[in-house]
FIDRENFI-85318 format. One record per residue (C-alpha): residue in three letters; x, y, z. Coordinates in steps of 0.2 Angstrom, whole numbers, plus 5000, padded with zeros to 4 digits. Example, Ala and Ser with C-alpha at 12.3 -4.5 7.8 and 13.67 -1.06 7.14 Angstrom:
FIDRENFI-85318
ALA506249785039/SER506849955036/
END
This chain:
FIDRENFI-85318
UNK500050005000/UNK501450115004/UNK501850114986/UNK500250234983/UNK500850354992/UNK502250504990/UNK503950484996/UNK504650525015/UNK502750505021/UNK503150465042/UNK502050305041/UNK502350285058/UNK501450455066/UNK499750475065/UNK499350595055/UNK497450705058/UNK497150695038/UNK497350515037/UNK496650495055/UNK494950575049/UNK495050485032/UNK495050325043/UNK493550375051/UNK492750425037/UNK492950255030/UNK494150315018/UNK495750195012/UNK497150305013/UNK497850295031/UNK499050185039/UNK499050075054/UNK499750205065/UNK498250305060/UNK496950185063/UNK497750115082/UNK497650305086/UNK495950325083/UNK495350165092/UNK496350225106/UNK495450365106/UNK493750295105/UNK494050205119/UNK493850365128/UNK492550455115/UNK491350305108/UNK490550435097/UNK492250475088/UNK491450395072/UNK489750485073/UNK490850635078/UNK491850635061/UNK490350615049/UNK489350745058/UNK490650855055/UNK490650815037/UNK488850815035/UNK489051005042/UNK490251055028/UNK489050995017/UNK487551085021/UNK488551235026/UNK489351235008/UNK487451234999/UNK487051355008/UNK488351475006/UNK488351444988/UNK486351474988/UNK486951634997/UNK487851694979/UNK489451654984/UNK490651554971/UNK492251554977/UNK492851444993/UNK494451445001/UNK494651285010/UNK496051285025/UNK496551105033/UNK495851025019/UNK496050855023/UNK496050725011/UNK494750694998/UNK493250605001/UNK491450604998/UNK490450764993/UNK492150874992/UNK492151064994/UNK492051074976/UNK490850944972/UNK489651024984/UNK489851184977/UNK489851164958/UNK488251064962/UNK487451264965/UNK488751334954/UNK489451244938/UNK490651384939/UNK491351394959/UNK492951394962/UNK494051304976/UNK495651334982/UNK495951184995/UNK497651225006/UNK498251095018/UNK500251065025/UNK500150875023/UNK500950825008/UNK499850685007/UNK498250765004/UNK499150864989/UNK499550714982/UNK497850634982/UNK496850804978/UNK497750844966/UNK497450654958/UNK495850684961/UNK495550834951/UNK496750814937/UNK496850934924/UNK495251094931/UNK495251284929/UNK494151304944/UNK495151194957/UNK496951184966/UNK497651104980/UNK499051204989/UNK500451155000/UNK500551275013/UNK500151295031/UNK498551395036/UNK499751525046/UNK500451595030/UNK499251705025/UNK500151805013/UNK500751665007/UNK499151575002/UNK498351744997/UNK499851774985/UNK500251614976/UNK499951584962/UNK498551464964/UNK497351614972/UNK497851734960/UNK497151604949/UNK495351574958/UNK495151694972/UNK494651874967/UNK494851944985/UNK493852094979/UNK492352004978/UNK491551894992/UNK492451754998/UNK492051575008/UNK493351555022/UNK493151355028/UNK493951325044/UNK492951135045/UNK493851055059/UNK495451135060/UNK495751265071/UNK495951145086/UNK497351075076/UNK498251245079/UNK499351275096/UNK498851435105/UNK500651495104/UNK500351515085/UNK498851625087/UNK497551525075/UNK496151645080/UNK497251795076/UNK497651725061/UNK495951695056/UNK495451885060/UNK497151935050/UNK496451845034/UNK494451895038/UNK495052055038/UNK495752045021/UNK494151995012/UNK492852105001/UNK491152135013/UNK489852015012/UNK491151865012/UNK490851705023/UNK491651605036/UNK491251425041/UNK491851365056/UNK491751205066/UNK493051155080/UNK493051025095/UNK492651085111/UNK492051045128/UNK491351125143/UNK492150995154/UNK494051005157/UNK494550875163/UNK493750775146/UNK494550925137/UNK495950865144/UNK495850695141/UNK495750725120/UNK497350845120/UNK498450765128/UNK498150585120/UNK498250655104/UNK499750765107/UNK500650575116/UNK500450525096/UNK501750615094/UNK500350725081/UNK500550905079/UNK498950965086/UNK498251125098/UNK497051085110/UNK495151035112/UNK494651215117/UNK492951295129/UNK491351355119/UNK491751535123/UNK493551495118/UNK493251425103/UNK491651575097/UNK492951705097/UNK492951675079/UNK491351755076/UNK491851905084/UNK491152055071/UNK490351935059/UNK488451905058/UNK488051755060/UNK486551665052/UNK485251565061/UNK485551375063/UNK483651315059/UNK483451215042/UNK481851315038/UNK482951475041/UNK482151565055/UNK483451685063/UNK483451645082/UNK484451555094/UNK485551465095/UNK486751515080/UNK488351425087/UNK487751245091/UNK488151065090/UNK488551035070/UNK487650905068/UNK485951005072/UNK486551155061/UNK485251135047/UNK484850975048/UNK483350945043/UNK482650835057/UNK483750905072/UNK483251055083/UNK484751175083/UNK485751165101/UNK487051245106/UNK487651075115/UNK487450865113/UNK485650835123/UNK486450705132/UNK487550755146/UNK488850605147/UNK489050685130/UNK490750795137/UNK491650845117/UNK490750895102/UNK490950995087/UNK490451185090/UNK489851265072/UNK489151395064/UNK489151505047/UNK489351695049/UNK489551835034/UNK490651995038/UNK490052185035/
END
């Protein structure tokens, strides 16, 4: 299998990409990747529910945005491809969207860029999500991203992957900042309002030897819709309470919105919401 894969891949640390490709279902992951996550699910049984949630989010957050008029996505911490990509999502409202998918593992730029083959509407870059000039400069953006007109920032699972000494929230406001009014942000990021459990999912993660940040507070983590309007969380789009809620109940047709899992042995989920800036 290793064959399949680019050279001076470290097969033996997990990896968060492959990890979540595991979870997913996906083929492209190594055993490190898979004993990580059954570890983990020894202390989080819902890790697998947890993961397709999260992507089930991304999708409806996607159609949304793009119903919203909005054609042009940049997606950070990509992750490797899968079912109902960014792009597919989006092309599937806008035969013309285009997608810049960033992402530091080598891995993922491999397989996306296999994926897409020869596309004017959609690139992979190799960069890390801290360089923002970097990403809003290169040649791949200056290809697909007209800054001057509305903008989709996707921060789907990844900010938690971010150590606080790198500033990730900063950094997102750095690049918000950037972008032509009316642009849009969709966020998701693991929390808890229980430290210990917090706790727990950081440091078992980080003993992987992984690069990782930390499984963050609620309030920590909604930081990132500071200055932005957030739109409501109901599927029939009523805008009232709550807008930042479990992502599995944002617009989901059959789930009432709720800022946290109904159950309370429930300790970690996936905080989420879309907001547009001003």
């Amino acid at each position: 299998m290793a064959d399949r894969f680019p050279p001076h891949i470290d097969m033996d640390t997990p990896s968060i990409a492959r990890m979540y490709d595991y979870l997913l279902g996906g083929k492209d992951n190594f055993a490190s990747d898979r004993k990580a996550c059954e570890e983990l699910a020894a202390g989080v049984p819902e890790l697998v529910s947890f993961a397709n949630d999260n992507r089930a989010f991304l999708r409806r957050a996607v159609e949304y945005v793009g119903a919203r008029g909005i054609d042009q996505f940049l997606d950070l911490g990509a992750g490797l491809p899968t079912t109902d990509n960014t792009h597919q999502v989006a092309q599937r409202t806008n035969p013309r969207a285009r997608v810049l998918y960033v992402d530091n593992d080598p891995m993922v730029m491999a397989h996306g860029r296999a994926l897409l083959g020869d596309t004017s509407t959609t690139a992979f870059l190799l960069s890390d999500i801290r360089e923002t000039d970097r990403i809003l400069h290169s040649p791949e953006a200056a290809e697909l991203i007209d800054t001057e007109r509305p903008v989709c920032v996707m921060l789907v699972s990844l900010l938690h992957c971010v150590p606080d000494d790198s500033d990730p929230f900063g950094v997102v406001r750095d690049l918000v900042d950037r972008l032509a009014p009316g642009s849009a942000v969709i966020f998701s990021h693991v929390v808890s309002d229980d430290p210990e459990a917090a706790a727990w999912l950081t440091d078992k993660i980080l003993s992987f030897g992984t690069s990782w940040g930390r499984v963050r507070s609620p309030e920590e983590a909604s930081v990132v819709f500071e200055g932005l309007d957030l739109v409501g969380a109901w599927a029939d789009g009523r805008d009232e309470g709550p807008h930042v809620v479990d992502c599995a109940t944002w617009r989901h047709p059959e789930r009432t919105p709720v800022a946290r899992p109904d159950d309370p042995a429930v300790k970690r989920w996936e905080l989420a919401g879309v907001a547009f800036t001003r």
